[in-house]
Phi, psi and omega in degrees: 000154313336164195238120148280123193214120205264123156264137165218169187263113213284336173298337210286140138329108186215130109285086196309287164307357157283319180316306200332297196291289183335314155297311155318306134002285195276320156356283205289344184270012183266175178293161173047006189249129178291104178297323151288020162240330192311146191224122193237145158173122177265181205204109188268135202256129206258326191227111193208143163240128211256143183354299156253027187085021179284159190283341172255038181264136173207161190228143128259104223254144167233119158251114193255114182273123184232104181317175179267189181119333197268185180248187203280336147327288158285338179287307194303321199285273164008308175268356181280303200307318180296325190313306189287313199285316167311295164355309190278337200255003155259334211292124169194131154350301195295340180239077173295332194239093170205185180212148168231126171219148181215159173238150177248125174280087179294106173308191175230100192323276204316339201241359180278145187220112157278000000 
C-alpha cells in the first residue's frame, strides 16, 4: 500500500514504463510512504469517448489509493506531485491534444485486506 493505478488512452505517445518508475518514484519521496510497500501499474484503455468525440483526444487519469491517516495537505501534494511527473513525460508533438488528472482515494480500513 499505497497503490498507483495510471488509465491512459492506448493511442498516447508514452513510455510507459518509464513513466511507471517516474511515478513510483516520486511517490516514495513524499512523508509517510514506504517504497517498498508502493504497487504501481497501468492499464491502457483501447475504447473511450473523450469530449467532443475527436480521434486525437486522449487522456491519462492517475489514481492513487491510500489507507486513511494522511490530511488533505498531504494527499494534494501526492496528486500534484504525481500531476507533474505524467504532465513531463506527455508534452510531445505526438500528443497534442490530451489531459491528465489525477486523485487520491481513501480505502476503507476495515474492509482492505492484505
Amino acid at each position: 500500500m499505497p497503490h498507483i493505478i495510471v488509465e491512459y488512452s492506448d493511442h498516447l505517445a508514452l513510455d510507459i514504463p518509464a513513466l511507471l518508475t517516474a511515478l513510483h518514484d516520486d511517490l516514495a519521496a513524499r512523508d509517510t510512504v514506504t517504497k517498498a510497500a508502493i504497487k504501481t501499474r497501468a492499464i491502457p484503455i483501447e475504447h473511450c469517448v473523450i469530449g467532443d468525440d475527436d480521434s486525437a483526444n486522449s487522456f491519462l487519469h492517475i489514481a492513487l489509493k491510500l489507507l486513511p491517516g494522511r490530511d488533505d495537505a498531504l494527499k494534494k501534494e501526492m496528486a500534484q506531485g504525481l500531476h507533474d511527473v505524467a504532465s513531463a513525460h506527455l508534452k510531445r508533438p505526438q500528443n497534442p491534444q490530451y489531459s491528465v488528472t489525477a486523485e487520491c482515494i481513501t480505502l476503507d480500513a476495515a474492509s482492505y485486506i492484505k
